[in-house]
Backbone as XML, in Angstrom:
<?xml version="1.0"?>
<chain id="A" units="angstrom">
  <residue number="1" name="UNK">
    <atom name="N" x="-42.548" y="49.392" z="91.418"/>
    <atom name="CA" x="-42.130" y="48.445" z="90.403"/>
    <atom name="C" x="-41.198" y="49.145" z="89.429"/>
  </residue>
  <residue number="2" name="UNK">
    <atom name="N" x="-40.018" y="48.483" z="88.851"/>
    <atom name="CA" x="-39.410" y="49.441" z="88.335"/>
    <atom name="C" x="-39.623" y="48.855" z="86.654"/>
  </residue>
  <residue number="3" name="UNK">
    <atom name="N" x="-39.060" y="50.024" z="86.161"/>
    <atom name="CA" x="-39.914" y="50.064" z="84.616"/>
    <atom name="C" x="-38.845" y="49.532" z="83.470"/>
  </residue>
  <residue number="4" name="UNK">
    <atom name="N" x="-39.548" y="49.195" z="83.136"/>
    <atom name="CA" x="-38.184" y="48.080" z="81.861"/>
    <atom name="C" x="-38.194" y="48.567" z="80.256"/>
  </residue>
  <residue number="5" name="UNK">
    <atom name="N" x="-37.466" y="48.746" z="79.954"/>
    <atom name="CA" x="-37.151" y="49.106" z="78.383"/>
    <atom name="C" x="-37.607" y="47.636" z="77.457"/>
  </residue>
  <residue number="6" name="UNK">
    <atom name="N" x="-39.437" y="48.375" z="76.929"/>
    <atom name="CA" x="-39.544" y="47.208" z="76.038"/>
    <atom name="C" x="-40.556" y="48.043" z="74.803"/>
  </residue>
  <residue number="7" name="UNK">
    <atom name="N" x="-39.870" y="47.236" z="73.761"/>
    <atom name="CA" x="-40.974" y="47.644" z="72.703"/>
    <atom name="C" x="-42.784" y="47.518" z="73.404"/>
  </residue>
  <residue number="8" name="UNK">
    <atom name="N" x="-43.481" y="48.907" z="72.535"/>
    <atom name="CA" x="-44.699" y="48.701" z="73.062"/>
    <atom name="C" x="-45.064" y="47.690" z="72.076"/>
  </residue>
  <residue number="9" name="UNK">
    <atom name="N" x="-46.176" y="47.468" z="72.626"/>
    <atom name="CA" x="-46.943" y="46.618" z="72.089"/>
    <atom name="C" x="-48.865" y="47.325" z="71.493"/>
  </residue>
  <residue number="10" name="UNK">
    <atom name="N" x="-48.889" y="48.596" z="72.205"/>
    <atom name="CA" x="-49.700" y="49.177" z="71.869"/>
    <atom name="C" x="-49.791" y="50.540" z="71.143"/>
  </residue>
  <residue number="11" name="UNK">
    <atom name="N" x="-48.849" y="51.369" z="71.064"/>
    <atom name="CA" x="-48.274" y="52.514" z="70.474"/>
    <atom name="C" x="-47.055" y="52.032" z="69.624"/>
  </residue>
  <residue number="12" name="UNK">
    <atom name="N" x="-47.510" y="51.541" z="68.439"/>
    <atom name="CA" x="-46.421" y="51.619" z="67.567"/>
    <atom name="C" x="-46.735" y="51.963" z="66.106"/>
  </residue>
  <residue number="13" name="UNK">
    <atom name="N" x="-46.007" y="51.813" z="65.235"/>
    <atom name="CA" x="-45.872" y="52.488" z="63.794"/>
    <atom name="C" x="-45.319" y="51.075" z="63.291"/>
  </residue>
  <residue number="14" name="UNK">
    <atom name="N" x="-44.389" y="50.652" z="63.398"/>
    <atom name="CA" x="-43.122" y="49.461" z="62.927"/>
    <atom name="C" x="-43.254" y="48.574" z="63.263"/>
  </residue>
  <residue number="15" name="UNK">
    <atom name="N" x="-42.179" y="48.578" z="64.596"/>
    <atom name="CA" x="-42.002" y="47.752" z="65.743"/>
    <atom name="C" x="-42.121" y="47.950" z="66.756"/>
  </residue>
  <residue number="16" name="UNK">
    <atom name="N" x="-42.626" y="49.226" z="67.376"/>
    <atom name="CA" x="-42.790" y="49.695" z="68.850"/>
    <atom name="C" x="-41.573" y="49.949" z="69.505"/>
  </residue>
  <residue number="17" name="UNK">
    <atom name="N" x="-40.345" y="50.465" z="68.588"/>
    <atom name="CA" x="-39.182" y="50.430" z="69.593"/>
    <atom name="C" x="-39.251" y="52.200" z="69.470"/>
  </residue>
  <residue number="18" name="UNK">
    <atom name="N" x="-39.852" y="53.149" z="69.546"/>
    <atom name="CA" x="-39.952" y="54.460" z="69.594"/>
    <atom name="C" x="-41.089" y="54.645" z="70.328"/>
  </residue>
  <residue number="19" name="UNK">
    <atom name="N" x="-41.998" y="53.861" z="70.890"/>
    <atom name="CA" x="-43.223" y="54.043" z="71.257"/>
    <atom name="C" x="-42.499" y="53.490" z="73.020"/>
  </residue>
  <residue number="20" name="UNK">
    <atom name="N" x="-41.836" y="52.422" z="72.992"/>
    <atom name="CA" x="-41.108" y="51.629" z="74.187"/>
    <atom name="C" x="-40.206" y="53.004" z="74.775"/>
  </residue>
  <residue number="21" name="UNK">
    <atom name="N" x="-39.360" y="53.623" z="73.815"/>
    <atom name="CA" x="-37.783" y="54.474" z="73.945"/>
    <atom name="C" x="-39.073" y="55.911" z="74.895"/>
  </residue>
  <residue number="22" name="UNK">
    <atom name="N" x="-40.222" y="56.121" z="74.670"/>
    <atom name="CA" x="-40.889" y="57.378" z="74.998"/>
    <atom name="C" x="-42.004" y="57.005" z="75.979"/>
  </residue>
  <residue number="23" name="UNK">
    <atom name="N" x="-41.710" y="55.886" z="76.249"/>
    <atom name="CA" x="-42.706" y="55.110" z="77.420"/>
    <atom name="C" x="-41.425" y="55.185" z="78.443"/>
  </residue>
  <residue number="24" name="UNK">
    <atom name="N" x="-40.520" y="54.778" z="78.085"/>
    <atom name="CA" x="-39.558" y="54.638" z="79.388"/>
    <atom name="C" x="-38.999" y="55.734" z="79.940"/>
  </residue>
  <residue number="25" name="UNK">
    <atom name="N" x="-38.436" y="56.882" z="78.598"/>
    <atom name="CA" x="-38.081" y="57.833" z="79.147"/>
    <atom name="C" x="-39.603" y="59.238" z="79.505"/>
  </residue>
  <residue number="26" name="UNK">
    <atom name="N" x="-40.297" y="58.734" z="79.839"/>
    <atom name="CA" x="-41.839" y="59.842" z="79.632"/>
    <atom name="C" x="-41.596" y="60.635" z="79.352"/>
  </residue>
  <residue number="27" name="UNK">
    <atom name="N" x="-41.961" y="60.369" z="77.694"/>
    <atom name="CA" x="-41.756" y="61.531" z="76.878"/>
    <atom name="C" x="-42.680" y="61.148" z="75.628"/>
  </residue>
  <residue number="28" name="UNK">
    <atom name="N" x="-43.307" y="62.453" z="74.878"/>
    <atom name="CA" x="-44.187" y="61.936" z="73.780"/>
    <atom name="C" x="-44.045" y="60.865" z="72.827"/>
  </residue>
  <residue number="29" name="UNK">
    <atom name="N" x="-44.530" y="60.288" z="72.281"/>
    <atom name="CA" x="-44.053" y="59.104" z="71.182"/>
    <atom name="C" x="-43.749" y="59.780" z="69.675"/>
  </residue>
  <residue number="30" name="UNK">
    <atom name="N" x="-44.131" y="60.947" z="69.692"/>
    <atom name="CA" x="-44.156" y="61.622" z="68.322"/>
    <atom name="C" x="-42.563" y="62.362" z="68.412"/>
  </residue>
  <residue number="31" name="UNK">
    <atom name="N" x="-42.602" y="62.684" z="69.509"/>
    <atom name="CA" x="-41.022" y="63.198" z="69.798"/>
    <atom name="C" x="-39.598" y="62.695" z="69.362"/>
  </residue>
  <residue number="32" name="UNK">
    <atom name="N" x="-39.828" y="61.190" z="70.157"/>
    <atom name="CA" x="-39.105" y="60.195" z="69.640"/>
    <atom name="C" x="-38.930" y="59.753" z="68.208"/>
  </residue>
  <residue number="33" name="UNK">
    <atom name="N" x="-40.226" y="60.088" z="67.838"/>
    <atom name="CA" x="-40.306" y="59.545" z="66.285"/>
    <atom name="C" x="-39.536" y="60.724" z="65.227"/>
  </residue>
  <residue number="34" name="UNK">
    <atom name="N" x="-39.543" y="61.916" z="65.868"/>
    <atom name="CA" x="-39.363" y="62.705" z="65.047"/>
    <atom name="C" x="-37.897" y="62.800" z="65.261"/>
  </residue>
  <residue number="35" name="UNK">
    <atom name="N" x="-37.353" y="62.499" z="66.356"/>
    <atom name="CA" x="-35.890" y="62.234" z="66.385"/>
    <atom name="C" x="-35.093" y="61.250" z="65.670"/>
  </residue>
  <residue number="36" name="UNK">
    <atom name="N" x="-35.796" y="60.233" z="65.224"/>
    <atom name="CA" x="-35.667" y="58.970" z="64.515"/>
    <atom name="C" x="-35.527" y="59.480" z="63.158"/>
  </residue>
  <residue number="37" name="UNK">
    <atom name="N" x="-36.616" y="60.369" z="62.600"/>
    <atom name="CA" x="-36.255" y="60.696" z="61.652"/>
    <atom name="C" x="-35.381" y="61.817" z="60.949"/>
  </residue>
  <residue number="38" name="UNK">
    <atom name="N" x="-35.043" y="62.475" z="61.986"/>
    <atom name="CA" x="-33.976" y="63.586" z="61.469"/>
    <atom name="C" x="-32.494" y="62.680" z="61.908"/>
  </residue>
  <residue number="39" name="UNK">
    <atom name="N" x="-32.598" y="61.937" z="62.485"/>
    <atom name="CA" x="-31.412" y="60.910" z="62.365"/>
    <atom name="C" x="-31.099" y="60.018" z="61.382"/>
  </residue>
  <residue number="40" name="UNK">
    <atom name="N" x="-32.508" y="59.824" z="60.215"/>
    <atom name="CA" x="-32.209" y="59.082" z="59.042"/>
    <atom name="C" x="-30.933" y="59.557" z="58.279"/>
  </residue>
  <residue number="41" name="UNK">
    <atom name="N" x="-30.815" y="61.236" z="58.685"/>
    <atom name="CA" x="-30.441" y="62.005" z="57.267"/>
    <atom name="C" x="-29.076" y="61.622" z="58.008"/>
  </residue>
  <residue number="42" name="UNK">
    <atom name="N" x="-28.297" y="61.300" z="58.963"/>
    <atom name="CA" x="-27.017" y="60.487" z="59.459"/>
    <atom name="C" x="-26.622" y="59.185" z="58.778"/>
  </residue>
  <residue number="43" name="UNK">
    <atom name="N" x="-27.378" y="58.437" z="58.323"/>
    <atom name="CA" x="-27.541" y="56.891" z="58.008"/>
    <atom name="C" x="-27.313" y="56.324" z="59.123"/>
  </residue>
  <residue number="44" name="UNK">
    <atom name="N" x="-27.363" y="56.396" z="60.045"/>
    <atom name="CA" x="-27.174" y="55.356" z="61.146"/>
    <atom name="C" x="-28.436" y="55.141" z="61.815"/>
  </residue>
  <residue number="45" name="UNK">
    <atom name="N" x="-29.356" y="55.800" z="61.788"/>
    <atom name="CA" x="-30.539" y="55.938" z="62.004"/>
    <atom name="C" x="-31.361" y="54.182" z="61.540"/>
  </residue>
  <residue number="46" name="UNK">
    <atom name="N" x="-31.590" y="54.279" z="60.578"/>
    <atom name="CA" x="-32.271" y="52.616" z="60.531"/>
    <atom name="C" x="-31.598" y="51.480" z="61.029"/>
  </residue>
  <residue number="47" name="UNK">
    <atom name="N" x="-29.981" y="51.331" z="61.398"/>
    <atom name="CA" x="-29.095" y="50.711" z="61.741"/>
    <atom name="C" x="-29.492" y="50.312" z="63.415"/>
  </residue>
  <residue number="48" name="UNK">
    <atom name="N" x="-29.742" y="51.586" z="64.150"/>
    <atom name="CA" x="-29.604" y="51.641" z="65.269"/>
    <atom name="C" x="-31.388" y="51.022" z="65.496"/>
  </residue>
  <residue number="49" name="UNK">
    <atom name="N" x="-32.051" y="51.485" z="64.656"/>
    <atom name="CA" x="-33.761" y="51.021" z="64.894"/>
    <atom name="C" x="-33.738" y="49.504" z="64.787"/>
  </residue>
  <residue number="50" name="UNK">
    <atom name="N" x="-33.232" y="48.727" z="63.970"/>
    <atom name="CA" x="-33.599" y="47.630" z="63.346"/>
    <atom name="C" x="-32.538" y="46.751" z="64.720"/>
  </residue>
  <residue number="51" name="UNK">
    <atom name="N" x="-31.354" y="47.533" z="65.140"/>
    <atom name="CA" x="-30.770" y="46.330" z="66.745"/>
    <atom name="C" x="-31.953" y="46.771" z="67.276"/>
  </residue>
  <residue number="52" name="UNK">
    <atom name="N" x="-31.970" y="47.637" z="67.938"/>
    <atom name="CA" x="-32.886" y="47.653" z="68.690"/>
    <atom name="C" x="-34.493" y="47.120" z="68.921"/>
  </residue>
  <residue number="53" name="UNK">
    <atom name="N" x="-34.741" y="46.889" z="67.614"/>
    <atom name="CA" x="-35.804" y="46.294" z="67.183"/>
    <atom name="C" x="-35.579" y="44.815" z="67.720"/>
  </residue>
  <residue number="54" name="UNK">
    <atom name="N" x="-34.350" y="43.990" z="67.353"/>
    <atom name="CA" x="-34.160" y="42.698" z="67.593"/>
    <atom name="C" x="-34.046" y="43.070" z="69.140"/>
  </residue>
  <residue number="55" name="UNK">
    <atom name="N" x="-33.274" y="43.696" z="70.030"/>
    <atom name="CA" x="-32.605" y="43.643" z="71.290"/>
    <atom name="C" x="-33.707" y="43.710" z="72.276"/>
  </residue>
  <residue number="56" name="UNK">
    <atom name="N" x="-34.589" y="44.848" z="72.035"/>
    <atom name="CA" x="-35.593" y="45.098" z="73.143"/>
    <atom name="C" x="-36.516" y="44.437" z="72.935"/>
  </residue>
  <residue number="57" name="UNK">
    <atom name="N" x="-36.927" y="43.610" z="74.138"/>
    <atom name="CA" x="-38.172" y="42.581" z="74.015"/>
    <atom name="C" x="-39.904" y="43.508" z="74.193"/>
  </residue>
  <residue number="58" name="UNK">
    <atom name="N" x="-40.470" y="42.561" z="73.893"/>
    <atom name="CA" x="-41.937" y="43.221" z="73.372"/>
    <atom name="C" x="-42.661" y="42.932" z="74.563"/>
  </residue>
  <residue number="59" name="UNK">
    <atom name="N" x="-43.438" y="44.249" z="74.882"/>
    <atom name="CA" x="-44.205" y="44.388" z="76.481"/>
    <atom name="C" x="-45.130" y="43.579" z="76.431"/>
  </residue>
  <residue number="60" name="UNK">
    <atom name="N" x="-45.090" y="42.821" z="77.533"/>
    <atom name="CA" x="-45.986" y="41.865" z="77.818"/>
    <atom name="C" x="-47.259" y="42.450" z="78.555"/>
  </residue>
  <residue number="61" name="UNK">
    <atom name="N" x="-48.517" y="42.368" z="78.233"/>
    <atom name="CA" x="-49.358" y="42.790" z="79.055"/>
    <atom name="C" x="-50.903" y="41.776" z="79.642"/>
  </residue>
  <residue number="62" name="UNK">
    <atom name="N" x="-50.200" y="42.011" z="80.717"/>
    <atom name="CA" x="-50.940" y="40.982" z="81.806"/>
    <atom name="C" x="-51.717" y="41.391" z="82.879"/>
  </residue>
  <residue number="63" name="UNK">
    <atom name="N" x="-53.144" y="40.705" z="83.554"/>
    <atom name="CA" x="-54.232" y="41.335" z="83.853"/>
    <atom name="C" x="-53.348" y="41.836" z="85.424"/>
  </residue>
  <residue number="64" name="UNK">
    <atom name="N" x="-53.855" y="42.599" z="85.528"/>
    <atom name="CA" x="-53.354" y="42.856" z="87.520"/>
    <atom name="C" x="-53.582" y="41.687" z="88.432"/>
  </residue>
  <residue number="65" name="UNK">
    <atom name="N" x="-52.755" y="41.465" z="89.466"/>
    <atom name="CA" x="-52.817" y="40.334" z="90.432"/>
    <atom name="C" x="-54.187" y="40.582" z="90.861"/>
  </residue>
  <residue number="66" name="UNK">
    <atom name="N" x="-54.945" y="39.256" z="90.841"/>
    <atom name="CA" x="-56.260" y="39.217" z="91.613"/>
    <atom name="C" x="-57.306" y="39.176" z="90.959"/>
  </residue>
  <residue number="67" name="UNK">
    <atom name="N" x="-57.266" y="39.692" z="89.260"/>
    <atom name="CA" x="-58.363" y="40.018" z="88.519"/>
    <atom name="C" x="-58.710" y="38.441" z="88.331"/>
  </residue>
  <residue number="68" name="UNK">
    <atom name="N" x="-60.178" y="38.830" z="88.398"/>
    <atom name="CA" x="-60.866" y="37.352" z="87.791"/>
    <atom name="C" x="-60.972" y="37.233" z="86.322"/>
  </residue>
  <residue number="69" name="UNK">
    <atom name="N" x="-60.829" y="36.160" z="86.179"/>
    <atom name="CA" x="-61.175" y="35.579" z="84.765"/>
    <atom name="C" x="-62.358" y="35.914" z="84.098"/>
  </residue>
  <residue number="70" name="UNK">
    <atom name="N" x="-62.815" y="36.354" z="83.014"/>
    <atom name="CA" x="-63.736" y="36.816" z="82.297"/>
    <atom name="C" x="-64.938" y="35.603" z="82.752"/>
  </residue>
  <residue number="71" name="UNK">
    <atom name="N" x="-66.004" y="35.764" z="82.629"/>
    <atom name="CA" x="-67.021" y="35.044" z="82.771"/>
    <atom name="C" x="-67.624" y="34.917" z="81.292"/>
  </residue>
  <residue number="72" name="UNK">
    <atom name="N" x="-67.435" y="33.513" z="80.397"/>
    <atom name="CA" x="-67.766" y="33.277" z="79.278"/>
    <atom name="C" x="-68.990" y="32.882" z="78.859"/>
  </residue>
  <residue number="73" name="UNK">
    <atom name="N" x="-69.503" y="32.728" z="78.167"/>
    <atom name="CA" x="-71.012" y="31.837" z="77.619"/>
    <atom name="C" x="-70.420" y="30.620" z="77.174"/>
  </residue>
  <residue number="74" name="UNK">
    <atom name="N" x="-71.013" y="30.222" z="75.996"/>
    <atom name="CA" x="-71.105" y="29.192" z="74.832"/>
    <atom name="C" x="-70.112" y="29.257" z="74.049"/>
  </residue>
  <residue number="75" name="UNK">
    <atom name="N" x="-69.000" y="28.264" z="74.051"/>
    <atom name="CA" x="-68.338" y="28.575" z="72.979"/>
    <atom name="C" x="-67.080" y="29.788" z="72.851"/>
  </residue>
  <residue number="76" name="UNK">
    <atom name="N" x="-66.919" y="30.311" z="74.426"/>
    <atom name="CA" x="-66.297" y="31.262" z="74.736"/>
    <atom name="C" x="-66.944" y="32.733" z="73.997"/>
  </residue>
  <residue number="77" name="UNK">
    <atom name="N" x="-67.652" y="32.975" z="74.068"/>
    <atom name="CA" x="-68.458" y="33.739" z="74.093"/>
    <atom name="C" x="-69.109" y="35.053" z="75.181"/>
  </residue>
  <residue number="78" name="UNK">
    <atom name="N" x="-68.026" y="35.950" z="75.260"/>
    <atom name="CA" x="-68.903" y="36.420" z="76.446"/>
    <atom name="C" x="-69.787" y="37.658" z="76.532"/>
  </residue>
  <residue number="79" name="UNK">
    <atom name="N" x="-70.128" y="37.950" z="75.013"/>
    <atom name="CA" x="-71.447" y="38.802" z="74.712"/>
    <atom name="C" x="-72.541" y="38.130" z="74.937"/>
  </residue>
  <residue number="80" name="UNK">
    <atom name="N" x="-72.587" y="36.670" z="74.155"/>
    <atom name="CA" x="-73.724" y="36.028" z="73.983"/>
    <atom name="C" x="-74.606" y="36.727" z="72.667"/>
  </residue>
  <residue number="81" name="UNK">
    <atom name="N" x="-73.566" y="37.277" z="71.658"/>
    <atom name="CA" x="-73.929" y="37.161" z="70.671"/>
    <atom name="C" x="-74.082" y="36.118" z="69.401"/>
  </residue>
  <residue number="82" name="UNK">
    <atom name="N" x="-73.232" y="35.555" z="69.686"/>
    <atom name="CA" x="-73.413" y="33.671" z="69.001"/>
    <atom name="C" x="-74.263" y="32.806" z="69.533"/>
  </residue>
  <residue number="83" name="UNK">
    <atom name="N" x="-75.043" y="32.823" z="70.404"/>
    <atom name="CA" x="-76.138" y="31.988" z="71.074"/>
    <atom name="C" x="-77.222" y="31.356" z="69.709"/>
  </residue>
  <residue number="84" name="UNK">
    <atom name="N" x="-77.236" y="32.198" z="69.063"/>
    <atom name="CA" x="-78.295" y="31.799" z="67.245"/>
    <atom name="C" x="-77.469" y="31.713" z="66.324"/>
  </residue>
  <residue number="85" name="UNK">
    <atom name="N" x="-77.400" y="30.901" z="65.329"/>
    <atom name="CA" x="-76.673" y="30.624" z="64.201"/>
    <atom name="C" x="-77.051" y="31.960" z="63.167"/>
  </residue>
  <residue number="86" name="UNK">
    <atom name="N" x="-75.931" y="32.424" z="62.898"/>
    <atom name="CA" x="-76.409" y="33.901" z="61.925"/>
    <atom name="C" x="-76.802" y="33.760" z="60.831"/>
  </residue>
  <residue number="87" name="UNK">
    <atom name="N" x="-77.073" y="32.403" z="60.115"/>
    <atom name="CA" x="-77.214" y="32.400" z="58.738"/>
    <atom name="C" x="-78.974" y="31.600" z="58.642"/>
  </residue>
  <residue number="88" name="UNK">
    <atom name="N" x="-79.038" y="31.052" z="59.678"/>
    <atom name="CA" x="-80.439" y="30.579" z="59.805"/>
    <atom name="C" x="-81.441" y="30.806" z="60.897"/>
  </residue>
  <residue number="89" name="UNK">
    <atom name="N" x="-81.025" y="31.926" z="61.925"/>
    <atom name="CA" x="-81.263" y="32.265" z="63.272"/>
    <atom name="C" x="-82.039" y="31.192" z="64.221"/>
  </residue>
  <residue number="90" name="UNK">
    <atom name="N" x="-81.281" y="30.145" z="63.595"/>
    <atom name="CA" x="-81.674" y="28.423" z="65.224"/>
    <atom name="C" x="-80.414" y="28.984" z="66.471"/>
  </residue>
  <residue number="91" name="UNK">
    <atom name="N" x="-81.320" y="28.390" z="67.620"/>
    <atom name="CA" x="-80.764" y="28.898" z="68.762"/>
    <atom name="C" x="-79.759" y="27.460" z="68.637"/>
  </residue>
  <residue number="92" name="UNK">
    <atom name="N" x="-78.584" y="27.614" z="69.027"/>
    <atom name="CA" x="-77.301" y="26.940" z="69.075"/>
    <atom name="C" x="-77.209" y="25.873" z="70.274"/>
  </residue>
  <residue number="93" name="UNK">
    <atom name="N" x="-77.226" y="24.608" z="69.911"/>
    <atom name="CA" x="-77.220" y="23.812" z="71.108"/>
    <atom name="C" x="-76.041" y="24.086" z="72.267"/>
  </residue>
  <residue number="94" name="UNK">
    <atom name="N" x="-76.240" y="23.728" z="73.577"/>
    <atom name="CA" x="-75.850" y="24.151" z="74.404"/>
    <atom name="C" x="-74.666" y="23.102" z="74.784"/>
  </residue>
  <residue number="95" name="UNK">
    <atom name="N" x="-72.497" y="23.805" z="74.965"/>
    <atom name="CA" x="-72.041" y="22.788" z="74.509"/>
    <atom name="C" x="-72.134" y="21.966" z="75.692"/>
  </residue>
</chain>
């Protein structure tokens, strides 16, 4: 599968476009970041973060082909910790 330039969605600081730039090229995220910031002292540095911020779309993350659907309780629930009302502990009618 080939790999796409996108903001993360799970390693970020901002906007995930330094966390995306070190996911694609495999390379640390702190690396990137620290390149970001010795590029502030250029001024072009927030210029180039903030397109890129708009340009690169945000990683979508979706279960693997085949996975089943969570198995829920009550209420979408799938601890089954809401089964009793927490403020009066009555067991919760069944919907």
């Amino acid at each position: 599968m080939k790999q796409r330039l996108a903001r993360s969605s799970s390693d970020r600081m901002i906007g995930g476009v330094c966390g995306g730039l070190a996911r694609y090229f495999g390379i640390d995220a702190t690396i990137v970041r620290l390149v970001f910031v010795l590029a502030v002292l250029s001024g072009i540095s927030p210029l180039i973060y903030i397109i890129l911020w708009i340009v690169m779309p945000l990683e979508t993350t979706t279960p693997p082909i085949g996975t089943p659907p969570a198995i829920q309780g009550p209420m979408g629930d799938t601890t089954g910790e809401w089964r009793y009302d927490p403020y009066t502990g009555e067991r919760l009618p069944k919907p």
